[in-house]
C-alpha positions in Angstrom: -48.3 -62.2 241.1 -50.2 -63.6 238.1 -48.9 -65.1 235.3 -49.6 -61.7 233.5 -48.2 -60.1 235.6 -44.8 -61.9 235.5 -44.7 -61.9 231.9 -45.6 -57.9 231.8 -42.8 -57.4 234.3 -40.6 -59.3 232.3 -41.2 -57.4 229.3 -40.9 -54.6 231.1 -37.4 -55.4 231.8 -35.9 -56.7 228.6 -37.6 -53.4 227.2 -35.6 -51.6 229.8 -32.4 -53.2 229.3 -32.4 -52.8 225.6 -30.8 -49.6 224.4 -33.4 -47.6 222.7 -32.9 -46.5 218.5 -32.4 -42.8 218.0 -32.1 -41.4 215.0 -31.8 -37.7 213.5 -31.1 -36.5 210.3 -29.1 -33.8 211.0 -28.8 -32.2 207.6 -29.5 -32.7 203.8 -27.6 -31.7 200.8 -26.5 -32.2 197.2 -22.9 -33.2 197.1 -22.2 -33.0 193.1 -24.7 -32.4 190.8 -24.6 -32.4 186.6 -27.5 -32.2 184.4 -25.9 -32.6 180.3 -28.7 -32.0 178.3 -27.8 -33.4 174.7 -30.5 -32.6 172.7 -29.6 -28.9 172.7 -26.0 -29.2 172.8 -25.9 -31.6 170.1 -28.9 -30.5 168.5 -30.5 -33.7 167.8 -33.2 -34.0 165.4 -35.7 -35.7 164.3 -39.8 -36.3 165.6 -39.1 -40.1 166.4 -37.9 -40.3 170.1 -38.7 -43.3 172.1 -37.2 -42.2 175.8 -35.0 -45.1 177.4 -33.9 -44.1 181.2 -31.3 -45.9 182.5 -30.7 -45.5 186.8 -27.8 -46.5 188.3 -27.7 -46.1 192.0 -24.6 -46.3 194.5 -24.2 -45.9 198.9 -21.6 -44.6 200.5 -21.4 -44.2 204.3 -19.0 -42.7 206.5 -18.6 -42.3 210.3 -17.9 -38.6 211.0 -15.6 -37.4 214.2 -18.4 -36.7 215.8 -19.8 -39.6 218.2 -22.8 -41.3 216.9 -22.9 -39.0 213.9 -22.7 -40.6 210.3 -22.8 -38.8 206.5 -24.7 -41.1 204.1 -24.2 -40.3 200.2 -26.6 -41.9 197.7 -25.4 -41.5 194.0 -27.3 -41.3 190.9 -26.8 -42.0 187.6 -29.3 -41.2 185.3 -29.2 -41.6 181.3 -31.8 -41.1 179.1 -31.7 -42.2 175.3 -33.4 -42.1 172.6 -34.7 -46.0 171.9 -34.8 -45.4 168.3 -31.6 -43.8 167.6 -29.3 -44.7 170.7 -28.3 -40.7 171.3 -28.0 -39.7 174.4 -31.0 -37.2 175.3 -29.8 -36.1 178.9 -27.1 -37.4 181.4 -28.1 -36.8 185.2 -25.6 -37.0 187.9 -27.0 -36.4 191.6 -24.7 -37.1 194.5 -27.5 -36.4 197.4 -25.8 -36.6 201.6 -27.2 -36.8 204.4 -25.7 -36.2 208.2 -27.3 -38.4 210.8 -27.3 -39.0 214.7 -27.7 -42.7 215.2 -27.7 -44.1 218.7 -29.0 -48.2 220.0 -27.9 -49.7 216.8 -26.2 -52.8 217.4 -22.4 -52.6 216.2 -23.0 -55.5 213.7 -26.6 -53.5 212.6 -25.1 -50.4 211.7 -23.9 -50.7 208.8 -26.9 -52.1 206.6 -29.0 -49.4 208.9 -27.0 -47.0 207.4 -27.1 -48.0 204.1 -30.9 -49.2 204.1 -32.8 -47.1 206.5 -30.8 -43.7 205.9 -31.2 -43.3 202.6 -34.7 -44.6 202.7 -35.4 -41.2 204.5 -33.2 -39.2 201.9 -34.9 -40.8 198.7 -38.0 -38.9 198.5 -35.9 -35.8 198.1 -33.9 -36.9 195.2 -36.9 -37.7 193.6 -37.7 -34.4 193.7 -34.7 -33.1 192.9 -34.6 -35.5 189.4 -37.7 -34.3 188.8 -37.2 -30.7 189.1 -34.1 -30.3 187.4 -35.5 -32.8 184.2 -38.5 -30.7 184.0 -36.3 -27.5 183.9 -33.8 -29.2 181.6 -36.4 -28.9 179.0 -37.6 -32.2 179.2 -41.0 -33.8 181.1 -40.6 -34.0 184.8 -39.0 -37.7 185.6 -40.5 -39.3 188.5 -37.7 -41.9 189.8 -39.2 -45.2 190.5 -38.6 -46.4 194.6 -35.3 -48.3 195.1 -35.5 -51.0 197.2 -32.3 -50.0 199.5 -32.4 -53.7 201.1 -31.9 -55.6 198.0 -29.5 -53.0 196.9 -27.7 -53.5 199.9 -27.7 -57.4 199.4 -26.4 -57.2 196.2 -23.4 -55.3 197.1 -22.9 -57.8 199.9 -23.0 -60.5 197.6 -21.0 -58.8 195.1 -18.0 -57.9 197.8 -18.3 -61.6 199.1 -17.7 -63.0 195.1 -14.9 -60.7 194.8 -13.0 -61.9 198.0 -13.6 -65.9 197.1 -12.6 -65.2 193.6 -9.0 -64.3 194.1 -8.7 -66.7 197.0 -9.7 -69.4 194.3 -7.4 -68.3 191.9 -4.2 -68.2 194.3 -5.5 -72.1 195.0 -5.4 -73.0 191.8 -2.1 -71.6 191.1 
């Protein structure tokens, strides 16, 4: 056998012998949902409005009874203000699941696969949804900016990891 041969073969192999990645989404939907629209309740006025949009984005992930089957929840915050002012103009809350089928993840891979890939796949859907329900809100259509799920995910790692040291450090000092 050639050297190519031998290395194909080998390749071959180690492609055989890992497990392969399957994933499904099984089914979308919106959890919780609240649009406040406080221009009309309040009835602000005034010409002068500078929007501000603040987005605050959380992950949840949950391993259903179901083998290999997982719900993933993004959760959206969304306030708009007025720049000028400080009043509130809307308040959008989105909770947005997804069921998945996951199979070939590693054990130590799943969870930032669920939290990173997952709703990577769900995110184009809220988007639509924030944008749908702005624009019927009464307000122009708001087009979410991408979240970048892996240094979301990071953060949260780091966050959790300060946490734990922190009261560790503080029963030393004691």
């Amino acid at each position: 056998m050639s050297e190519e041969n031998l290395a194909e073969a080998a390749a071959n192999g180690a492609a055989a012998a890992a497990p392969q990645l399957r994933m499904q989404v099984l089914a979308q939907y919106i959890r919780d949902m609240s649009f406040e629209n406080e221009v009309v309740r309040k009835g602000l006025a005034g010409s002068e409005v500078q929007p501000d949009v603040q987005v605050a984005v959380s992950l949840d992930a949950r391993k259903r009874t179901v083998e290999h089957q997982y719900d993933v929840i993004l959760k959206f915050k969304i306030t708009s203000s007025n720049k000028t002012t400080s009043e509130t103009l809307f308040l959008l809350e989105l909770e947005y699941g997804g069921t998945f089928h996951v199979e070939g993840v590693a054990e130590e891979q799943l969870h930032p696969f669920l939290l990173i890939e997952c709703p990577r796949l769900l995110f184009p859907f809220v988007r639509r949804i924030v944008s749908d329900v702005t624009r019927d809100g009464g307000f122009p259509p708001l087009n979410i900016d991408n979240v970048d799920f892996l240094a979301l995910y990071r953060q949260e790692i780091a966050r959790r990891q300060a946490a734990a040291q922190a009261p560790a450090a503080g029963a030393a000092v004691n």
